[in-house]
C-alpha positions in Angstrom: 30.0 8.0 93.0 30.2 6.7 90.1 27.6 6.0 86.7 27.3 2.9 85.0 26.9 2.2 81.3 24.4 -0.3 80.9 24.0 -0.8 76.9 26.1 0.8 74.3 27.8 -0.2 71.0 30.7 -2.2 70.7 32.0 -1.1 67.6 34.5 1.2 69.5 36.2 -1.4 71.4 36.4 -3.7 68.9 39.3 -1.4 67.1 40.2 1.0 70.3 43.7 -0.3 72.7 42.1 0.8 75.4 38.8 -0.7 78.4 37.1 2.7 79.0 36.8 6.0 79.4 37.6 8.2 82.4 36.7 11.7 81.9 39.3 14.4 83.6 37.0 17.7 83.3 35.4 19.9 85.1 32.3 18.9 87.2 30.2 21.5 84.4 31.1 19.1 81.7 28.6 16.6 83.6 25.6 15.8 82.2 24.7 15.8 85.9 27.0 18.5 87.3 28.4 15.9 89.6 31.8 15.9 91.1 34.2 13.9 89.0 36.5 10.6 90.2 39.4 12.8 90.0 37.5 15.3 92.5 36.5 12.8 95.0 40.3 11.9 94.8 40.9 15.7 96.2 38.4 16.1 98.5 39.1 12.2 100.1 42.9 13.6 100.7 44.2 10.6 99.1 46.9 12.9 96.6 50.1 14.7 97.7 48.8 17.6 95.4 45.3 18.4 93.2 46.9 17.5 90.3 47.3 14.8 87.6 49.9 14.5 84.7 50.4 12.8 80.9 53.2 11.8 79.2 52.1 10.1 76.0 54.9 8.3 73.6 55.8 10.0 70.7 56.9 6.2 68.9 53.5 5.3 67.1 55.3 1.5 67.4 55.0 1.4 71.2 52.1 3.8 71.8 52.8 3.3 75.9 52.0 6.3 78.1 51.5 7.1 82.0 48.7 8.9 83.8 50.1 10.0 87.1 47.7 11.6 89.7 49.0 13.7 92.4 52.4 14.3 91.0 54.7 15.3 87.9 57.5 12.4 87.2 60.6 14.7 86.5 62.0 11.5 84.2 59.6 12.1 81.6 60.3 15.8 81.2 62.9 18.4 80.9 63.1 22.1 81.6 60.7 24.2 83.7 56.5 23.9 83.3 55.0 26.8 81.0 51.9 27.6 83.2 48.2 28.9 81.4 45.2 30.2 83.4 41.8 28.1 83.1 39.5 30.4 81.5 36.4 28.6 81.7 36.2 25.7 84.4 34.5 23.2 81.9 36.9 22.1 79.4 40.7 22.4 80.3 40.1 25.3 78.3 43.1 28.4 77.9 43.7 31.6 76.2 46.4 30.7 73.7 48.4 33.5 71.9 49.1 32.8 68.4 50.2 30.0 65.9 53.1 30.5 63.6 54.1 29.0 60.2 57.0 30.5 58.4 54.4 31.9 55.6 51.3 32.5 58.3 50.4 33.6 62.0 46.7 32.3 63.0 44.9 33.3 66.0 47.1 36.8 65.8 45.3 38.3 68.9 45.2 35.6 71.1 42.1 32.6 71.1 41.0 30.1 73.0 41.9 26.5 72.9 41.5 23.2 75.0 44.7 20.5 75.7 42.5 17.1 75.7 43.6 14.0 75.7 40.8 12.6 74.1 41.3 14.0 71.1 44.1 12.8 69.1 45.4 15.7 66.5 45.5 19.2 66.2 42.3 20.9 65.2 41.6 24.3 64.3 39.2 26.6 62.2 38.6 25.0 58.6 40.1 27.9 57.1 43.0 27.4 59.6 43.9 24.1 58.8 43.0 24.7 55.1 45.6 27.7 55.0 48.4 25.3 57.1 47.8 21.9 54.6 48.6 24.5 52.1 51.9 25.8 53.3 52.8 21.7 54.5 52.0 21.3 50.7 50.0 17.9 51.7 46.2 17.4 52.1 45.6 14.4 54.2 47.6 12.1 52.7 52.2 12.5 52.7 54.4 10.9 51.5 56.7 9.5 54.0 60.4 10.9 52.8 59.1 14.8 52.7 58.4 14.4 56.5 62.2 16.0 57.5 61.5 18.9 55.1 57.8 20.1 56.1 57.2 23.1 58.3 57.3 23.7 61.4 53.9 25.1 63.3 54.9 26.7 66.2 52.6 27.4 68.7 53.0 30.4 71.7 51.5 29.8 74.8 51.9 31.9 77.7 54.7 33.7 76.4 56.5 30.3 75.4 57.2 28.9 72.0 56.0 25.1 71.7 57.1 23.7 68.3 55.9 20.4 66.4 57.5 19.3 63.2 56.6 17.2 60.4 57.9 14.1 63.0 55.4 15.1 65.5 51.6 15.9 63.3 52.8 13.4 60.9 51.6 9.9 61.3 53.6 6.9 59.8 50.9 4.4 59.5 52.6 1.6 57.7 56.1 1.9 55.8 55.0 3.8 52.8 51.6 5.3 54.4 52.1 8.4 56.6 48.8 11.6 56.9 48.4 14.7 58.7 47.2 15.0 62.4 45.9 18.1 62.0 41.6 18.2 61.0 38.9 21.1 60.7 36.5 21.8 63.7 33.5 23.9 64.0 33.9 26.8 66.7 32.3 25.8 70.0 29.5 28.6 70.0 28.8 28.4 73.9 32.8 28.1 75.1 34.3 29.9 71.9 36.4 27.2 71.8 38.7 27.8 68.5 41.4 25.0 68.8 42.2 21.7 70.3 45.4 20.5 71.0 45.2 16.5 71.4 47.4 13.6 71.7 49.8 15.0 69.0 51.0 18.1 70.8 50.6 16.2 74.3 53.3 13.5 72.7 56.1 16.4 72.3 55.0 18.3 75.6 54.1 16.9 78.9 51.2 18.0 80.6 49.9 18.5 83.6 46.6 19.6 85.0 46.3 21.9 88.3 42.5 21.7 89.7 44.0 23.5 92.6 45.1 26.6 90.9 42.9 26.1 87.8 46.2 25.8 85.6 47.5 23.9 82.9 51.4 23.2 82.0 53.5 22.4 79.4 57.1 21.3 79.5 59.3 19.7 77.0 58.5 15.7 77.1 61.8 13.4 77.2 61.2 11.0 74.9 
């Protein structure tokens, strides 16, 4: 089953790469509690496993990508999957343990987060992201040839260190324009969702989500 869109604006498209949107939640994301394309997939038997997989680019230049459903493809990852638990079957939504910067640890007893790739930086509490644009020593705004020397923000997940540098929440938008990835975000009050982890983490670490075991994974992306 599926809804159509009958009127909308087209200001999107007109600067967006891509036709449409396909959301990959949870059925209690739905305005209508319905089950989703990807769980009509499952319950039609037409995928070797209930899973689907991103690998996402990390060369702004050739922002190319693959959505795979049913499987992982082993040539666009290395090492073993870090597995989370769902904790709230609307979101892809996970209990994340900390964040790390050599000067400051957020989120010190654990907090929950989402991996969604519709959502294209890092966002956290303002404070957060106030306190970590501090320590980069940039606002929004960097300038391109102190990329190599900022930071690292590590993030630990299910026991696992994930790192990003200044290559991965730095964007290079033209030769001599390059801004952070990383933006301010209100707490979701009814998930007490803290942070999101977009397109910029999902570049440096493949993912895949379980709907089988209510799981999501991380493993270094080969790119």
């Amino acid at each position: 089953m599926f809804g159509e869109v009958l009127k909308f604006s087209t200001e999107f498209w007109d600067w967006s790469q891509c036709d449409g949107v396909l959301g990959m939640g949870y059925p209690a994301l739905s305005h209508f509690n319905t089950s989703t394309v990807f769980q009509n997939m499952i319950h039609q038997h037409v995928l070797s496993q209930p899973i689907f997989s991103f690998y996402l680019n990390r060369k702004y230049s050739h922002p190319d990508g693959e959505l795979l459903l049913g499987e992982t493809n082993p040539s666009h990852y290395v090492g073993e999957f870090t597995y989370v638990n769902v904790t709230r079957k609307k979101y892809w939504q996970f209990k994340m343990d900390r964040i790390q910067t050599e000067r400051n640890t957020f989120c010190s007893e654990g907090c929950q987060a989402i991996v969604d790739t519709g959502f294209s930086t890092i966002a956290g509490p303002p404070q957060a992201i106030t306190a970590l644009k501090r320590e980069i020593g940039f606002n929004d705004r960097v300038e391109c040839r102190e990329i190599p020397d900022l930071p690292h923000i590590i993030f630990v997940i299910g026991g696992t260190t994930f790192r990003l540098t200044g290559q991965d929440y730095v964007r290079k938008v033209t030769g001599d324009l390059c801004i952070l990835t990383l933006q301010n975000i209100d707490p979701f009050n009814d998930n007490g969702i803290e942070w999101i982890l977009g397109n910029v983490f999902i570049r440096r670490y493949y993912t895949v989500f379980d709907m089988g075991k209510d799981r999501v994974g991380f493993a270094m992306a080969d790119n």
